[in-house]
TORTIFI-425956 format. One line per field, with one value per residue (C-alpha): residue number from 1; x, y, z; chain. Coordinates in steps of 0.02 Angstrom, whole numbers. Layout:
<recs>
seq (NUM_...)
east (X_...)
north (Y_...)
up (Z_...)
mol (A_...)
</recs>
This chain:
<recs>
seq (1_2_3_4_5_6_7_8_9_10_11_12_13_14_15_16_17_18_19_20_21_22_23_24_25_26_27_28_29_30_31_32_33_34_35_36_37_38_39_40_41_42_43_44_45_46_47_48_49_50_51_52_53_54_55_56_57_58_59_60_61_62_63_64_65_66_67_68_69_70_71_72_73_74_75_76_77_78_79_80_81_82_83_84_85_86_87_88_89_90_91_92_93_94_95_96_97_98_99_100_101_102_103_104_105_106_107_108_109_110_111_112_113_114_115_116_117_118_119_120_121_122_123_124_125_126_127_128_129_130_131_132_133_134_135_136_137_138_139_140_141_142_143_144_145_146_147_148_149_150_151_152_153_154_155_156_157_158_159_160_161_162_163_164_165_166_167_168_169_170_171_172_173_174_175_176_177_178_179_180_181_182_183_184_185_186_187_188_189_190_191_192_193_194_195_196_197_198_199_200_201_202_203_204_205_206_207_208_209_210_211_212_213_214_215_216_217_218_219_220_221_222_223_224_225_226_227_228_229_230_231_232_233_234_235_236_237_238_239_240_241_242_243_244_245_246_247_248_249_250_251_252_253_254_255_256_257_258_259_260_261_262_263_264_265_266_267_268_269_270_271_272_273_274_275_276_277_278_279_280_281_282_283_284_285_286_287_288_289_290_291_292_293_294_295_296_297_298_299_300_301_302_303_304_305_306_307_308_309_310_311_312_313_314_315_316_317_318_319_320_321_322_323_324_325_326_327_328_329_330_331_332_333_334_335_336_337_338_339_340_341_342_343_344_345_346_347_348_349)
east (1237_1163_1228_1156_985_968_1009_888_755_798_789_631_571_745_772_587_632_767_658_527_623_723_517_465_620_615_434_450_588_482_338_439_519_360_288_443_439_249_267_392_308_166_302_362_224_147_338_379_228_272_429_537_723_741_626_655_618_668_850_763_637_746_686_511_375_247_388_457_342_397_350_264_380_536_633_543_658_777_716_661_513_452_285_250_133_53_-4_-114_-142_-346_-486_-592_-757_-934_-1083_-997_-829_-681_-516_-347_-268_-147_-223_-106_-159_-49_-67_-170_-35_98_198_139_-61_-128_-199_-369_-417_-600_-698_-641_-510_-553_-614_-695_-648_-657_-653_-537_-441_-402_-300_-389_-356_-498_-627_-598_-634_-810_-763_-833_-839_-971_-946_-946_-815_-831_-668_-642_-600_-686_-864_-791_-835_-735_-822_-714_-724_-618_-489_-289_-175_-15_-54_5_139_227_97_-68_-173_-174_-306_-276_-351_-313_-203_-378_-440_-276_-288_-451_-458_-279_-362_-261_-107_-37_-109_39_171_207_269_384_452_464_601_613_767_950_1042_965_1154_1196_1059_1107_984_970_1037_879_834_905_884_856_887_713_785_883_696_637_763_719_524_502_515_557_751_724_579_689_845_735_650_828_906_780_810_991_973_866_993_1123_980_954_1150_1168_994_1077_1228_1178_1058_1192_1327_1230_1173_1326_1416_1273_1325_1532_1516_1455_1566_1724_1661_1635_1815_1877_1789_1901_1789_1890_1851_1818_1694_1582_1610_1532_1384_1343_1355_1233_1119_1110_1087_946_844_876_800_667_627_659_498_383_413_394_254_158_214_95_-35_-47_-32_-172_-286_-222_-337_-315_-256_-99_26_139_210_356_489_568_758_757_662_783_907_862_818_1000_1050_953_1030_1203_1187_1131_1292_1388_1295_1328_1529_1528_1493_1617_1774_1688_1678_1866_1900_1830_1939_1902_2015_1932_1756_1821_1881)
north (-822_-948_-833_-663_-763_-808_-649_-574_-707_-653_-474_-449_-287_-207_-249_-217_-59_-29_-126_-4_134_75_26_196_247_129_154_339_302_174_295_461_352_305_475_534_426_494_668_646_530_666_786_699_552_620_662_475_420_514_399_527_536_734_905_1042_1234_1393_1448_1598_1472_1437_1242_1310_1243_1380_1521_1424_1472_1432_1406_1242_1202_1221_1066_970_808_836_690_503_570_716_779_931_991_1157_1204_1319_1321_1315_1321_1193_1154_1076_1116_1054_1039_1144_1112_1182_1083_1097_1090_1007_1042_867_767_627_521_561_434_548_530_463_269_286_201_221_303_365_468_651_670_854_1030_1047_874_802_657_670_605_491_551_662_535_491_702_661_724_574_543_643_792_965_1077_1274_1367_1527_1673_1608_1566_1398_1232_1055_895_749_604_500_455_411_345_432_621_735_856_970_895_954_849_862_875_813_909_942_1101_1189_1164_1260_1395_1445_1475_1540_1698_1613_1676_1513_1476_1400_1402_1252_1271_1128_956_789_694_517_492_404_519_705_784_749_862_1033_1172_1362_1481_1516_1334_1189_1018_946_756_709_685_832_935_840_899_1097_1067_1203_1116_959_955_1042_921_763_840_897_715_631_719_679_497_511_600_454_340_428_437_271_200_350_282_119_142_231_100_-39_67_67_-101_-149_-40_-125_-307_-265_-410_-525_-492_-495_-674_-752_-674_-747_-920_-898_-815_-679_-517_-555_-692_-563_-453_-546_-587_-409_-370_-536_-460_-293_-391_-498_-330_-238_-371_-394_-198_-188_-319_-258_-97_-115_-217_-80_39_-71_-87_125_117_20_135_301_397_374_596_546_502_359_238_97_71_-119_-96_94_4_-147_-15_62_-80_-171_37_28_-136_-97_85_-15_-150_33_90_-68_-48_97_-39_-176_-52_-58_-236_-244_-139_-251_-334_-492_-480_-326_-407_-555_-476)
up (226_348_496_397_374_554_632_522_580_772_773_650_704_681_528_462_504_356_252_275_244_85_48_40_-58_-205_-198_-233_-337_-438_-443_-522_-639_-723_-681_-773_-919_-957_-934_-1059_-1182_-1172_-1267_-1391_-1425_-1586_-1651_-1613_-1706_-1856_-1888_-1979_-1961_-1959_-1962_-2088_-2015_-2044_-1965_-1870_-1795_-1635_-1681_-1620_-1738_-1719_-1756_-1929_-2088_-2270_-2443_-2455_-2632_-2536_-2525_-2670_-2705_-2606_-2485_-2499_-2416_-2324_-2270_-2257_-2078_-2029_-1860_-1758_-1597_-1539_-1418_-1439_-1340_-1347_-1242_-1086_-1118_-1179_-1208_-1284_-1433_-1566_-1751_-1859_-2049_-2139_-2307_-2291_-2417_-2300_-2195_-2059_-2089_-1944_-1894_-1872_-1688_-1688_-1813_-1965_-2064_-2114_-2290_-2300_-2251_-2041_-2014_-1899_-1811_-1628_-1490_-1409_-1243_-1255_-1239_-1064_-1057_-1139_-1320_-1448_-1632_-1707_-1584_-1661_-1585_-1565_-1598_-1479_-1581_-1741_-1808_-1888_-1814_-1818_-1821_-1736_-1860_-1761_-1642_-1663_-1523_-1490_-1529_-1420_-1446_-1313_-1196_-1296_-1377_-1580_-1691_-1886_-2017_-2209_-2223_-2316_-2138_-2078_-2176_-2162_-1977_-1980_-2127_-2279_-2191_-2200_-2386_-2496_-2317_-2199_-2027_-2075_-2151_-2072_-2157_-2182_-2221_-2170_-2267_-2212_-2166_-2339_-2433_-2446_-2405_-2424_-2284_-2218_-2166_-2049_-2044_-1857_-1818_-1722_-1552_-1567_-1600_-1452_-1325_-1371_-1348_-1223_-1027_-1086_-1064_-905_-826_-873_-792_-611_-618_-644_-523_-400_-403_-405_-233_-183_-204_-114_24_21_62_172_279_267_309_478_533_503_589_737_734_714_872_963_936_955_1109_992_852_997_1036_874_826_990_917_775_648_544_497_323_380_469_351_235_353_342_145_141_268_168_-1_66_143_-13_-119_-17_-13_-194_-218_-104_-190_-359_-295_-210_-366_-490_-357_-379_-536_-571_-469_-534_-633_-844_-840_-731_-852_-798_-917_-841_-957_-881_-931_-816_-697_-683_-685_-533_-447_-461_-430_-263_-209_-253_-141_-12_-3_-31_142_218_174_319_460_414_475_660_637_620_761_881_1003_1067_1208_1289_1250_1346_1460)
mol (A_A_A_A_A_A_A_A_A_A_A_A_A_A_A_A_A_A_A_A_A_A_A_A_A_A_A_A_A_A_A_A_A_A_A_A_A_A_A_A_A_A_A_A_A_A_A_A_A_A_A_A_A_A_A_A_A_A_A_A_A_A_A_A_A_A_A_A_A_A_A_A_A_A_A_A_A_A_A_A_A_A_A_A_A_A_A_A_A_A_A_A_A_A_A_A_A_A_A_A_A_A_A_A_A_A_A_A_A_A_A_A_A_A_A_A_A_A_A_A_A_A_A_A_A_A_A_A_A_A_A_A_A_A_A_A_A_A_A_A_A_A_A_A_A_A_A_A_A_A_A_A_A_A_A_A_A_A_A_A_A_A_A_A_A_A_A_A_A_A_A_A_A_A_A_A_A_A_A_A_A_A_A_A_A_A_A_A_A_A_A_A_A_A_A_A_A_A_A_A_A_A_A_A_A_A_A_A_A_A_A_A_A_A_A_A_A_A_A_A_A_A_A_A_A_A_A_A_A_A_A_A_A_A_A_A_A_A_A_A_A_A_A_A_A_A_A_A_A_A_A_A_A_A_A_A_A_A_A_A_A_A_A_A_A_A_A_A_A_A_A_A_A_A_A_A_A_A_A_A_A_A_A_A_A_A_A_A_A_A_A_A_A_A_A_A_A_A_A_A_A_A_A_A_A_A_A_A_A_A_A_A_A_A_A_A_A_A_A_A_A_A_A_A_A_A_A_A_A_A_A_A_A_A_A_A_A_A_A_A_A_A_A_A_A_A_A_A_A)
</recs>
């Protein structure tokens, strides 16, 4: 260690430069691992707020929300609880504002009813709770929102936190609500049940309906499987990046000091000895990159804008960061078979 510190303390600039470079890549890697973590928790936050165990829809649904419509009666006591939700999709928008949304039509009883923020909970016909995302777009409580296609009107009566589903905000309404801008054709039909319940594979159900575990649903939101897979495998190629950058510079740092590895081995140091020097050298720049990293990955997060959705989950980010390190002593492995090839008796001599 003592020999790995104070060649790092002599050469500064040279090794800044890997520390730069495995900078930018944790950094990046830092940054779409957040970035990754929101765009997902924008798909499935409302469906994690809900709390249930499992969704009921129809078998021809595909597990697609909007495409599963049944009789409102049909799995009565079957569950410990369920609650039954209808949706529409909607244009919403105020003098100088508009935006697209997802009506939900629920029962206000329900384990699903939302927790009022700010505000308060709806009580009337086209009345409505919203995600309260769409205040930092200039939407407030009181607002009275014009519906494209229809000459009914919503009045926000408050905000919830965690409503978004498939990435759209959510407006909470009674099902009346629902069915009036959707021309009764929902009247007496849900779109589906959320099931709280340990039990769900137990219940039996007709032919024409399934019973979903939530994560399951999650996974078949449309794009969300396939933007977690694209954003994983990006960081995967970052860390192969990363020990193959590595492992170059320290190769040809290392073919550089040959003379001085010839004479220390001609001192009577061993292979293993310098060997270790350089696995210490690559742990202490890797930790050091790893810090000023994550550092400069809170620093921009704090200034990004409230619409960029980034959320850091600690364990994944622990993850990668002993991930990073460990590619890096894998990159440094490619210079310690140079280091053995040295011989001190052509250095000498």
């Amino acid at each position: 260690m003592f020999l790995a510190w104070k060649e790092l303390i002599y050469s500064k600039l040279k090794f800044s430069l890997i520390i730069g470079v495995l900078v930018l890549i944790g950094y990046l890697l830092f940054l779409i691992s957040g970035l990754s973590n929101g765009l997902m928790n924008m798909n499935r936050e409302a469906i994690d707020t809900w709390g249930g165990d499992a969704i009921v829809m129809t078998e021809e649904s595909n597990q697609n929300l909007a495409q599963s419509v049944m009789d409102s009666d049909e799995i009565t006591n079957k569950f410990k609880e369920v609650a039954p939700i209808k949706n529409t999709a909607v244009i919403a928008s105020t003098d100088d504002r508009k935006q697209n949304a997802l009506l939900f039509g629920i029962d206000t009883d329900t384990f699903i009813a939302p927790k009022v923020s700010e505000g308060q909970a709806f009580n009337e016909d086209f009345e409505v709770v919203a995600d309260d995302t769409l205040k930092e777009k200039g939407f407030k409580v009181g607002d009275t929102l014009d519906l494209a296609g229809t000459d009914d009107n919503l009045k926000i009566t408050g905000f919830t936190v965690g409503a978004k589903y498939n990435a759209a905000p959510i407006l909470y309404a009674n099902n009346h609500t629902v069915d009036r801008l959707t021309n009764d054709r929902m009247k007496d039909k849900v779109n589906a049940f959320v099931v709280k319940d340990p039990d769900f594979k137990d219940v039996d159900l007709n032919s024409d309906l399934q019973v979903v575990d939530t994560e399951s649903f999650i996974k078949k939101l449309p794009g969300y499987t396939e933007q977690k897979l694209t954003l994983d495998f990006m960081s995967y190629f970052l860390f192969a990046i990363s020990a193959f950058i590595i492992g170059i510079f320290l190769y040809v740092i290392t073919i550089q000091k040959a003379p001085i590895y010839g004479l220390l081995k001609a001192q009577g140091l061993s292979n293993g000895f310098l060997a270790k020097s350089v696995l210490y050298q690559t742990l202490i720049l890797s930790v050091i990159a790893v810090v000023i990293s994550l550092g400069l990955t809170l620093l921009t997060a704090h200034f990004l804008p409230p619409v960029v959705p980034i959320i850091f989950k600690w364990q994944l980010i622990a993850l990668y960061a002993a991930t990073l390190i460990i590619t890096a002593l894998l990159g440094g492995l490619f210079s310690i078979r140079s280091i053995q090839k040295v011989d001190p008796l052509k250095t000498i001599g």
